[in-house]
C-alpha positions in Angstrom: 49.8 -27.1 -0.6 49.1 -28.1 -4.4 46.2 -26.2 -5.6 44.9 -27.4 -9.1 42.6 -25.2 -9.8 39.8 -25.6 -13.3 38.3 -23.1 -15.5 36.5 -22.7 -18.1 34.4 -20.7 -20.8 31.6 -23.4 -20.4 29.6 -23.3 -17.7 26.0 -24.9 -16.6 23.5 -22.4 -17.4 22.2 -21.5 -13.7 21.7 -17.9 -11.5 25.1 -16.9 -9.9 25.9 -13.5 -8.3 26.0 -11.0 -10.8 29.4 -10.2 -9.6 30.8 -13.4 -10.1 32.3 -13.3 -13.4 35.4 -16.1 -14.4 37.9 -13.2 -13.8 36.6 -12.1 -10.6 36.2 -15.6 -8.7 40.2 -16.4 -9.5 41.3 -13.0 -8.3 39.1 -13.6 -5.5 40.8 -16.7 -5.1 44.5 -15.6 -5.7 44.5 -12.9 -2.9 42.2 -14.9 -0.5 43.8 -17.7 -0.3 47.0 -18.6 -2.3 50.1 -18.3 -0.6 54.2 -18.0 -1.3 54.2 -21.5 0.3 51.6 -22.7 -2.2 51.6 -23.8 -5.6 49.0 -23.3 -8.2 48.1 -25.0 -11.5 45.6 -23.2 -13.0 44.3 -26.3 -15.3 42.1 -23.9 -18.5 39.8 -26.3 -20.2 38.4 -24.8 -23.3 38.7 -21.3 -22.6 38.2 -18.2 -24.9 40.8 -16.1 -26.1 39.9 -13.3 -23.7 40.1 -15.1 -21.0 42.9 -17.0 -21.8 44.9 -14.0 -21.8 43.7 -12.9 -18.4 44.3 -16.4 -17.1 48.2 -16.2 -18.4 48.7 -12.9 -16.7 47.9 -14.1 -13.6 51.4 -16.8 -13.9 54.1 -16.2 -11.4 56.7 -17.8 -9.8 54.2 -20.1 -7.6 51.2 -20.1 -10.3 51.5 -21.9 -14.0 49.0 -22.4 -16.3 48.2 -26.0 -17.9 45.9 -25.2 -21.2 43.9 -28.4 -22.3 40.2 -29.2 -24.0 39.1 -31.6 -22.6 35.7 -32.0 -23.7 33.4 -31.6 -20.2 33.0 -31.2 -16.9 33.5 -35.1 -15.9 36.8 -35.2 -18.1 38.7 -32.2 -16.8 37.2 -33.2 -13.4 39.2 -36.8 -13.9 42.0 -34.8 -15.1 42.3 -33.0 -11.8 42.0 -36.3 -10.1 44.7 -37.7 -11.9 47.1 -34.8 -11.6 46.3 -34.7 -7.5 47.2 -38.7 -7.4 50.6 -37.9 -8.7 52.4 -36.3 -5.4 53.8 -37.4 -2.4 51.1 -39.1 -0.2 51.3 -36.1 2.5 51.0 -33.5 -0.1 47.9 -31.5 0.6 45.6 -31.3 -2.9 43.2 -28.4 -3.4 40.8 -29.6 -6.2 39.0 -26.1 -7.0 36.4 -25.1 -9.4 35.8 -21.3 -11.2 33.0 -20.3 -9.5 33.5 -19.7 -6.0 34.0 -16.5 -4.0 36.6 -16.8 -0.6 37.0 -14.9 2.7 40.4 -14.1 4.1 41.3 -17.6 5.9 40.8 -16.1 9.3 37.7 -14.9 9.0 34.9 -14.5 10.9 37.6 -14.5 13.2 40.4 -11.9 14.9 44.2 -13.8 14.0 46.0 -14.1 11.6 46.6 -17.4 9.3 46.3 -19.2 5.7 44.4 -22.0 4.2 47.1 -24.2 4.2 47.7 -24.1 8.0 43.8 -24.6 8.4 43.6 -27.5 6.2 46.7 -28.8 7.5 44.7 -29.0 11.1 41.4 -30.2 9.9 42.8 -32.6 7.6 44.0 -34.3 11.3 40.6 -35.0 11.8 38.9 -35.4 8.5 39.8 -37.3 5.2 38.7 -34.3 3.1 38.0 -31.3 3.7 35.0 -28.4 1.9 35.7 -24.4 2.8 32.1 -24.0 1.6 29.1 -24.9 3.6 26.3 -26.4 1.5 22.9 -24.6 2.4 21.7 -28.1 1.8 22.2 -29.5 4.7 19.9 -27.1 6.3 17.4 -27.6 4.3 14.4 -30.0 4.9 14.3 -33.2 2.1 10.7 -32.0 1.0 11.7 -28.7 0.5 14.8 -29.8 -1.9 17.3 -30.1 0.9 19.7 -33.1 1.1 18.1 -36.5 1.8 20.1 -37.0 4.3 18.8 -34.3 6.6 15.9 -33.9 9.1 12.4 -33.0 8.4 13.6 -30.0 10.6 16.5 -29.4 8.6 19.0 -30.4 11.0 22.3 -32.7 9.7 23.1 -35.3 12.6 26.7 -35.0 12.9 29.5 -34.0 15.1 31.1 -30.3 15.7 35.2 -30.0 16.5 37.4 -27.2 16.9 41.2 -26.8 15.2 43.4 -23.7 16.2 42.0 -21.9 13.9 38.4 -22.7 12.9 35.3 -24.6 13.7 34.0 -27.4 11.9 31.7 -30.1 11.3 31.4 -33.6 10.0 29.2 -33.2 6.7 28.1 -35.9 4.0 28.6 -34.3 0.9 30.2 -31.5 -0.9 31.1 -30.3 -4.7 33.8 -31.4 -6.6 36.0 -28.5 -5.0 37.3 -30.0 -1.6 40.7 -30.9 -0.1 42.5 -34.2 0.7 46.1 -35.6 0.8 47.4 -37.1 -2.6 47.6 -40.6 -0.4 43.7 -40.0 0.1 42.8 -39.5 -3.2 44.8 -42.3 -4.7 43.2 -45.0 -2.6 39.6 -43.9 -3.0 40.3 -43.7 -7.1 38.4 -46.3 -7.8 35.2 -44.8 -6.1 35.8 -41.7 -7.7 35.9 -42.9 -11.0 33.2 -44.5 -10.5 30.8 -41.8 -10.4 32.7 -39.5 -12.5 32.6 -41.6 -15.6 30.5 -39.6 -18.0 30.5 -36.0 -18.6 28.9 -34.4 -15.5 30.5 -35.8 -12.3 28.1 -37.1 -9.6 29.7 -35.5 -6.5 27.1 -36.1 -4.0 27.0 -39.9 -4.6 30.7 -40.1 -4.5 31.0 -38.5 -1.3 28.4 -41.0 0.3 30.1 -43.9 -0.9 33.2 -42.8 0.9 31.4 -42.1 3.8 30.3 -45.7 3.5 34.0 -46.9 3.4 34.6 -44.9 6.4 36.0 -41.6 4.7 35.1 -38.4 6.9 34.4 -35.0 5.4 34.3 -31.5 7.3 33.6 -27.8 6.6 33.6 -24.7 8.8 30.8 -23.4 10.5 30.6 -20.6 9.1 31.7 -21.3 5.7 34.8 -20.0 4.7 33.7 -20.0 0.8 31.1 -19.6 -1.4 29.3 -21.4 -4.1 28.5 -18.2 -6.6 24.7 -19.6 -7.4 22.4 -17.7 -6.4 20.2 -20.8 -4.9 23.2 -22.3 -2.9 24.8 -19.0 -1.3 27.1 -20.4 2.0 25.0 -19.1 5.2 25.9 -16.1 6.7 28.2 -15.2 3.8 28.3 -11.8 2.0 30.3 -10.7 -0.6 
């Protein structure tokens, strides 16, 4: 698996888990779910010194460091995007943002495995793939929920099992998700699209794919979390 993972010293002003600091979230993310099969890029758009450094210590032999400054959100986004398009169409693309916290890949459950195996089997099943589980989609549309769901709070969709995990079929996720290279390239277009400007529009993108036909799942329970405070994963605890 390719992991191209984005961070920066800019982020959008909103509440995140006090513990949820740059450094934290990509150690978080290095011993949780980066393994000696994988390969990371870490891409750092417009970071400080400090963290720069901190960034750079974290290079091994399966983890380099791409430094860039890109301007925003939307560009280093599209940077990711183009970078993922590059590999072989089976190649397995982690598209990651800085401010997430992960559980061990097996967990809630007793085994033993990693996140590439588990996107390797849901990615049989789905175009993309989200470890996170958007509180959204229980949420009813008056109350600030997604659109798409129930006055109830209930998502219509359809619940599978892989070897390793539950999942479910979802509309939408944030611009950290995972696909094969051969995915990504053919649904370019849409993606630029809605990722034109500076802040990339995620949730739109995602239904237009669904309109093409593109599935998306995520595991029931959520295997990560967004670190803001209004959008923690169900059932997750640091």
């Amino acid at each position: 698996m390719q992991i191209l993972y984005r961070i920066s010293s800019n982020s959008y002003e909103k509440a995140r888990l006090p513990s949820a600091t740059k450094e934290n979230c990509l150690d978080n993310f290095i011993e949780n779910v980066v393994s000696k099969s994988d390969y990371m890029t870490i891409i750092a758009d417009n970071v400080d010194m400090q963290l720069l450094k901190f960034i750079r210590s974290r290079a091994c032999d399966n983890i380099g460091v791409s430094e860039h400054n890109l301007g925003s959100n939307g560009a280093s986004f599209r940077h990711q995007l183009d970078l993922a398009s590059t590999f072989p169409d089976d190649e397995i693309i982690l598209l990651q943002e800085d401010d997430y916290f992960h559980k061990p890949a097996g967990w809630p459950y007793k085994g033993n495995t990693t996140y590439t195996q588990l996107l390797e089997e849901v990615l049989e099943k789905s175009d993309y793939a989200s470890l996170y589980d958007h509180p959204d989609k229980y949420i009813a549309p008056d109350l600030g929920g997604n659109k798409y769901i129930s006055d109830d709070g209930i998502e219509n969709t359809g619940v599978f099992r892989t070897t390793h995990s539950h999942w479910k079929y979802t509309n939408s996720t944030t611009c950290t998700f995972a696909s094969k290279a051969k995915t990504i390239r053919g649904d370019m277009k849409i993606w630029k699209q809605f990722c034109q400007g500076d802040h990339p529009y995620d949730f739109q993108a995602f239904i237009a794919l669904s309109l093409k036909g593109r599935k998306l799942a995520s595991p029931i329970p959520g295997k990560a979390t967004h670190c803001e405070i209004n959008f923690i994963s169900p059932f997750f605890t640091e």
